[in-house]
N, C-alpha and C positions, 0 to 999 in steps of 0.2 A: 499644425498638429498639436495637440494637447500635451502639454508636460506638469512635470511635477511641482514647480509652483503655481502653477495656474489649478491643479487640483487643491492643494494648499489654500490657496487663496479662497477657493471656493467653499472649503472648509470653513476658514475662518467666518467667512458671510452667511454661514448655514445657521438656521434658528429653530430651536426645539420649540415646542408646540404653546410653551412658556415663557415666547420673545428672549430664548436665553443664547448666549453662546454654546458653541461645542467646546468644552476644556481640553485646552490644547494636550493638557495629560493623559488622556482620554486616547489620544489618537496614537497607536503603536507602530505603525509604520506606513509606509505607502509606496504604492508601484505603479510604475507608468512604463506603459511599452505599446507602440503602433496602435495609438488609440483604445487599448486596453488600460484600465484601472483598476485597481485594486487596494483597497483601505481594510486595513484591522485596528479593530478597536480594543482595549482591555477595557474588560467589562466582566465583574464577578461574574461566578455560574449562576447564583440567588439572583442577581439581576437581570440574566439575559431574556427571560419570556417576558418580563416588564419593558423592557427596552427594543423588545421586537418592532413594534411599530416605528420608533425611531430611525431603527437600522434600515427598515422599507424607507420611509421617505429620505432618507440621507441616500440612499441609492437613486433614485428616481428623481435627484434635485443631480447629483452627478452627471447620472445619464443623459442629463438633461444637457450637458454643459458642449459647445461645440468643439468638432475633434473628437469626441467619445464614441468609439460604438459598443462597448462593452462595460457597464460599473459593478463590480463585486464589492458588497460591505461586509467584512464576517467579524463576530466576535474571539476573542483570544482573551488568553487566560492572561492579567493584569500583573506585570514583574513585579515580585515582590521585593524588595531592597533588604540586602544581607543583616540581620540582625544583628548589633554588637559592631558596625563597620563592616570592612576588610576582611572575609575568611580564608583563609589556606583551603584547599581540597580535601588536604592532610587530616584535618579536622572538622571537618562536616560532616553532616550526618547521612548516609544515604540515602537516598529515595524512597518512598515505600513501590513495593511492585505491584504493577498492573495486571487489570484482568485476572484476578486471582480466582475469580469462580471458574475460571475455565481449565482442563485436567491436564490438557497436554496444547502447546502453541508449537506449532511448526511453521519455519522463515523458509518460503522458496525464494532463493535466490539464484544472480548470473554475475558476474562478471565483468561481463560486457553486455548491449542490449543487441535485439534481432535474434537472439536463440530460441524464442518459442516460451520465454518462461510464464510471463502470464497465460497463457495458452497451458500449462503443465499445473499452473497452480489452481487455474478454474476446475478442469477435467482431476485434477488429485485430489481435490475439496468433493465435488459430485460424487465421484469414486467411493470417497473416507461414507459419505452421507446413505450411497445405497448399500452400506454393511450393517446400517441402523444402527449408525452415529449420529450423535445432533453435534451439526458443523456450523460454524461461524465462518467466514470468509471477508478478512480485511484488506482491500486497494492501499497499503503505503506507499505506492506512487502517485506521490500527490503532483507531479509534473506532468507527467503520461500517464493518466486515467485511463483504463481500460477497460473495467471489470463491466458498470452497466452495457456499453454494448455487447461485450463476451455472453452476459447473463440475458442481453434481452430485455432491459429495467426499463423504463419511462417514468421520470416523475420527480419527485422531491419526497423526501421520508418524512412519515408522519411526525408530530410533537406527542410528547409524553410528559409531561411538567413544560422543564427545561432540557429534557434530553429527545433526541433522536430516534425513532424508534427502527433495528433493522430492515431491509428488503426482505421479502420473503420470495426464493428465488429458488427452482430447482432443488427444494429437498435444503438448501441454505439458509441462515441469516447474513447479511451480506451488505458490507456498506462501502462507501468511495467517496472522495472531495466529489468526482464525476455526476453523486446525485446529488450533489447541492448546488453547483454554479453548473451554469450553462457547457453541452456538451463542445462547443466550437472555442470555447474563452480560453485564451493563454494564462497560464499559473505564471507570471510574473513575479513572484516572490523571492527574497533573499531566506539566507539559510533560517532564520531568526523567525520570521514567517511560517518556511513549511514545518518546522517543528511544531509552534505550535497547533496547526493544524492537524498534524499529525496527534498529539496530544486528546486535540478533543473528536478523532473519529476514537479515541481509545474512552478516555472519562467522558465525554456529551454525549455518547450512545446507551441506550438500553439491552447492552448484550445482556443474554440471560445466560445462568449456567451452560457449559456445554460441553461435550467429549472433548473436541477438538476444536482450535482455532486454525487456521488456515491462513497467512499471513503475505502476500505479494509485495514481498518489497519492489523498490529501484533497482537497476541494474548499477554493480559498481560497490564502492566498501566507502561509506561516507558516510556523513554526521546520521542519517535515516539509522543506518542498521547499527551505529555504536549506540545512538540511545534506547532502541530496543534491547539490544545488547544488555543494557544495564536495567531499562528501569522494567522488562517481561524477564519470567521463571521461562526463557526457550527449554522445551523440550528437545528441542535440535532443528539442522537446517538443513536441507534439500538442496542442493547444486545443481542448475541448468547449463546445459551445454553442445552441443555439437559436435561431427568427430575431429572438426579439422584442428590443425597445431594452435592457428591462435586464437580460437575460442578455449581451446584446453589452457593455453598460458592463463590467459583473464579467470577462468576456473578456479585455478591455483590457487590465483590472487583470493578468492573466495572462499576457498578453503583456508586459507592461510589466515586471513582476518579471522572466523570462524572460532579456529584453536587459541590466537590470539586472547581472544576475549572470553574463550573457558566454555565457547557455547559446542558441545556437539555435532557431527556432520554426520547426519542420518543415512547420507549418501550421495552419489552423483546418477543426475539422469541424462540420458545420451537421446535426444532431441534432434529430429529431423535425420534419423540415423541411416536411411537409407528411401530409394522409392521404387515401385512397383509400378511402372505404366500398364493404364487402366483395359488400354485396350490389346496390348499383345503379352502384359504379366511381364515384361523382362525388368528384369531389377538392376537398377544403376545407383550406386552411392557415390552420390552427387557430392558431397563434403566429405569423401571417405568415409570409414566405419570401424567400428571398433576402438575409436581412439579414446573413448571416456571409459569403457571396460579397465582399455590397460593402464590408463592412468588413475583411477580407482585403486589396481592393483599396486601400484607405483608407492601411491601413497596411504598407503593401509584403511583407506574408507569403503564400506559397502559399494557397490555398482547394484543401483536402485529399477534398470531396465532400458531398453530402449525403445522409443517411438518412431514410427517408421514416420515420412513425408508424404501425408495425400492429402489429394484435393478436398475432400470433406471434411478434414479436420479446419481446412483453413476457410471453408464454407459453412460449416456449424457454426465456428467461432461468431462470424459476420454475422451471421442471423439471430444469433443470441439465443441457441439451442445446443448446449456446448455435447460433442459426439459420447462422451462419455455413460451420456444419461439421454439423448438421444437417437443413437444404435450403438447399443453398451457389445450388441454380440458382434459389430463390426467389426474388423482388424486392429483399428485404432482403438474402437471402445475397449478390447479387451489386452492391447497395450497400457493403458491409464489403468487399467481393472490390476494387471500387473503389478505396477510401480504403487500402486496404492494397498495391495497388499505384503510387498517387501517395506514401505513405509511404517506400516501399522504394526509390522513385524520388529521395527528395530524400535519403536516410541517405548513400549516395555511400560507404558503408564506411569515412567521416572521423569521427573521435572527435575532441574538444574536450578540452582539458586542465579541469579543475577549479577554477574561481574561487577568489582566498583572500580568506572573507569575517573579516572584522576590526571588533568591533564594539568603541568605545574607552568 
């Protein structure tokens, strides 16, 4: 099986189209796992559509290599070394924020995963989209890609210079790692990595202006949601959840991060909250019910609605016709029709400045 010197090595022996070597400064990290690979390069943004060609054949010389069955080459934005040495935190300058054409950024987020939250973030996006808003919708789970199949995508996004240009999907613009590397490939990547991929579905896309961003984070309170935290104006953020006790604990945790970092809790949605069998209608709450209402109440944040449990929400999904905007006047669609108008109710069109987080 293929490992990480043997990618290395192969590295070294790789020759640009000008018998030249690959500069080992060049190469920003690498990942190896059950035959998957995965290489970033730092490479300016002004360089990257000059250097496309390169990045295909450095892939396709990988690919090549035995052991492999997956090569991913992507560009990343090139570290740049602290000016003046050594900075303190204390004294740095902040960020500038991202996404500034867009009016309002909302972060669905969980706590823990399996609660339905890309499932709440698709159908809230669709939702925001048929009150005649232009919506954006960004995949930051760049480990568990979901959104193309959610939405139905096939493909790879077109180029626009050096930038990306979004899906156009259900009334969305709409982007994901999911449509750049193959739908089967492991994200192998350390933290360092999915940042800056993260990064460049944010600056290497062509969002245009828009009411709304729509944002799918990861599940969990990690390095993903602190540096949106910092370097997006959140509007606030959506909590996914279910009624049982320890989905509500990991919530918390969600909430808690949230206040932490100055960013608003628009509210909690109660997910999977109950179910209706199809063929005799008796209702069974399966994970209990009511438990995100009352811990909404608990802890002074809106309670944003709840979604019942049926088969067509989880069979839209899979077809990539999400129910929302597929039978908007079904049970489910007009659950999501719900929570996306208590949403829209609390956004209030106020953006929040950007936390500076500062870690010593």
């Amino acid at each position: 099986m293929i490992d990480e010197a043997a990618v290395r090595a192969a590295l070294a022996a790789f020759r640009t189209q000008d018998d030249a070597a690959l500069p080992e400064s060049m190469i920003d990290s690498v990942a190896v796992r059950d035959g998957m690979v995965q290489v970033a390069l730092g490479v300016a943004k002004t360089a990257a559509e000059r250097l496309e060609p390169l990045r295909l054949r450095l892939e396709q010389h990988l690919a090549a290599l035995k052991g492999v069955r997956n090569a991913t080459v992507m560009f990343t934005a090139p570290r740049a070394p602290a000016a003046g040495g050594h900075q303190h935190g204390a004294a740095a300058s902040p960020p500038p924020a991202l996404l500034t054409q867009v009016k309002s950024i909302i972060a669905v987020a969980s706590g823990k995963g399996g609660v339905g939250k890309s499932t709440v973030a698709v159908n809230l996006a669709v939702s925001l989209a048929a009150k005649g808003m232009s919506v954006g919708l960004l995949d930051a789970d760049i480990y568990g890609p979901s959104l193309p199949r959610m939405l139905g995508t096939r493909g790879k996004p077109e180029l626009l210079g050096n930038k990306l240009v979004p899906i156009d999907a259900w009334g969305l613009k709409a982007i994901s790692i999911g449509h750049v590397v193959a739908e089967e490939t492991a994200m192998v990547w350390r933290g360092p990595m999915v940042l800056n991929a993260l990064m460049q579905l944010m600056t290497g896309v062509e969002w245009p202006a828009l009411d709304v961003m729509v944002i799918d984070l990861p599940p969990g309170t990690g390095d993903i949601q602190l540096t949106l935290a910092q370097r997006l104006k959140l509007t606030g953020a959506v909590v996914v959840s279910t009624p049982q006790d320890i989905a509500l604990l990991d919530a918390r945790r969600g909430v808690s991060m949230f206040q932490q970092v100055r960013v608003p809790v628009l509210g909690i949605v109660e997910n999977m909250s109950f179910f209706c069998c199809p063929n005799c209608g008796t209702r069974t709450e399966i994970f209990g019910h009511g438990g995100a209402r009352t811990e909404a109440a608990r802890i002074g944040v809106p309670f944003l609605g709840e979604v019942p449990l049926l088969p067509a929400i989880r069979a839209t999904s899979d077809e990539g016709t999400p129910i929302a905007v597929s039978a908007p006047q079904s049970e489910a669609g007009q659950a999501f029709a719900a929570v996306a108008d208590a949403v829209a109710a609390q956004m209030g069109g106020v953006r929040t400045a950007g936390p500076r987080i500062v870690i010593e």
